[in-house]
N, C-alpha and C positions, 0 to 999 in steps of 0.2 A: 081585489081579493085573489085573483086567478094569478096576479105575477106573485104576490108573497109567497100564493102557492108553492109555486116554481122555485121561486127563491129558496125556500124551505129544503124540498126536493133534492136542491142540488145542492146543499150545505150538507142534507143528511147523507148525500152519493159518494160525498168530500172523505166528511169521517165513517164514514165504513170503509171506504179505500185504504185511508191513514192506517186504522185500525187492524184491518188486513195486512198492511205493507210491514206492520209495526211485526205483528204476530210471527211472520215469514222474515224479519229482520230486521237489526239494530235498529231500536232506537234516532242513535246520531247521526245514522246515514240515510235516515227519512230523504223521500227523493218527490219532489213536488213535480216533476217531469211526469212521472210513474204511477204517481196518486191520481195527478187530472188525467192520465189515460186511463186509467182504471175505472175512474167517477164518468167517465164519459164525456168528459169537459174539457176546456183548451186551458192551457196554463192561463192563459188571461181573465177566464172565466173563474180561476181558481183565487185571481186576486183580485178580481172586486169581490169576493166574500172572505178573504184572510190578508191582512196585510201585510203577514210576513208567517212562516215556517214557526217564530214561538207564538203568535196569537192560533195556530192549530192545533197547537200542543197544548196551549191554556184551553179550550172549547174541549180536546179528550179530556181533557184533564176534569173539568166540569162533568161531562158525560157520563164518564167512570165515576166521580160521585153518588151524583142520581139512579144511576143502575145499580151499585153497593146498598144506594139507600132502600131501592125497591126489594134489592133480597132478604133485606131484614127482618126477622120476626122475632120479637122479644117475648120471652115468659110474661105471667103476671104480674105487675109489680105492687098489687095491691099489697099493701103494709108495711113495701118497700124506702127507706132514705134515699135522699138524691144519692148519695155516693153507691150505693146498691143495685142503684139503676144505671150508673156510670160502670160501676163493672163487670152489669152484663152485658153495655154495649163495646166494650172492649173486646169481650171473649167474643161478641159476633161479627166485629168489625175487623178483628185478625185475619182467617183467614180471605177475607174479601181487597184487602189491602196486601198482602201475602201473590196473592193471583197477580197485581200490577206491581212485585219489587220491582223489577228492571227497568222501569218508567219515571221510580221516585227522585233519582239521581237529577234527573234530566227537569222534575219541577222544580226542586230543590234551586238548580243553578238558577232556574227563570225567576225565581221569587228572590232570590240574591240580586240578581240582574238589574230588576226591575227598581231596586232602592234609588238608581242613575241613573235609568236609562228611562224618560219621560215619555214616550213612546208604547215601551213596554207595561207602562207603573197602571192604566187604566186597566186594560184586560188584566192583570197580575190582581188588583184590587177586585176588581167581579171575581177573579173568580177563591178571594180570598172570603170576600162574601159569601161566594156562596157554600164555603165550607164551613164558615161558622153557623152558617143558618140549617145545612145538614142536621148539627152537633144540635141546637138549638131545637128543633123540630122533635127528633129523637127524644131530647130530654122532656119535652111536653108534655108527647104521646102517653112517655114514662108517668109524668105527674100528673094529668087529666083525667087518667085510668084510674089513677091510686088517690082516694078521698080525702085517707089522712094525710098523704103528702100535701095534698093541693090544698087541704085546711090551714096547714102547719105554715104555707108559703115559706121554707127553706131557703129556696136558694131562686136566682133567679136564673133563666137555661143560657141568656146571652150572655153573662157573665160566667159563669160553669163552660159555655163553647169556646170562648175566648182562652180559660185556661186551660183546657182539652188540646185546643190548637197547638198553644205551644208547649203541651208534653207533647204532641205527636212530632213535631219538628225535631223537637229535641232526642225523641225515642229514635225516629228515620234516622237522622244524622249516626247515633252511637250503634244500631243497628248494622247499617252501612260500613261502618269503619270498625267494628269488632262481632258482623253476627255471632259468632259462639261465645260471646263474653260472658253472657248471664241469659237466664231466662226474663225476655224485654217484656214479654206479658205479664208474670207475676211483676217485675219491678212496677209496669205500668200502674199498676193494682195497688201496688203500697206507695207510689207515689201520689194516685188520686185519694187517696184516704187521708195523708197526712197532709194535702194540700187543703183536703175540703173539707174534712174533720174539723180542723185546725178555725177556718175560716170561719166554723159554723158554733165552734166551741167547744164540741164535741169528746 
């Protein structure tokens, strides 16, 4: 019990240092030298708990989810539709995803990565899981609260996170490669409506 401890410990020394290092500088030139000094740990220490530079980037990556997840506070959705409840968590989910642009570039490539590279594809899956299960939870909360939703069983939240998922890739990408094109929030918003309107009959 006392090594997991430990273990725990110096996983969480890890990414706070990353974190730090991240904060104070690029992304790409993350320095795994600089993070085990920082963490208080010997490079070697650093890889029996990451085994390689993008599995510590997949674990922020997880992190920053969870911590997004925990700042969320959604209105009521009592009387609210799934789609209703989807885009209030877009208006809460912007800017919290807003705060990590300069990070997205860099999952983006690991989730490309990951399609060949067998290695990478395990971590790249956790923590693809655990984004849909973010998306999933949210939309729960949404429907468990709200009677006549949860009467109605509309939609179901793991099929709704699955298509969430990839408008967000899809949104990141066109984002990235034309921010001032359009307003990505509103389109988000008329993209989930016709996608889940549609689905639902609506």
């Amino acid at each position: 019990m006392r090594q997991e401890l430990r273990k725990q410990k110096s996983i969480n020394r890890i990414l706070s240092s990353a974190e730090e290092f991240i904060r104070k500088n690029d992304i790409e030139s993350i320095d795994i030298n600089e993070i085990s000094k920082s963490a208080g740990l010997t490079k070697g220490a650093f890889y029996h708990h990451f085994k390689s530079k993008q599995h510590l980037l997949l674990e922020l990556f997880n992190r920053w989810i969870s911590k997004i997840a925990n700042k969320l506070e959604f209105s009521s959705p009592l009387g609210k539709t799934a789609v209703e409840i989807i885009i209030d968590i877009i208006d809460k989910i912007q800017p919290a995803f807003e705060q990590y642009s300069k990070e997205l570039p860099v999952f983006l490539e690991l989730y490309l990565r990951a399609i060949t590279d067998k290695d990478l594809k395990k971590p790249v899956m956790k923590s693809y899981k655990n984004f849909l299960i973010f998306f999933s939870q949210m939309i729960s909360i949404g429907t468990n609260r709200s009677p006549a939703l949860k009467k109605s069983g509309e939609e179901n939240p793991a099929d709704i996170a699955r298509i969430l998922f990839a408008l967000t890739v899809g949104f990141v990408i066109q984002g990235l490669l034309n921010p001032r094109g359009t307003d990505w929030n509103k389109l988000a918003k008329k993209s989930v409506k016709l996608v889940l309107e549609n689905k639902t009959g609506k």
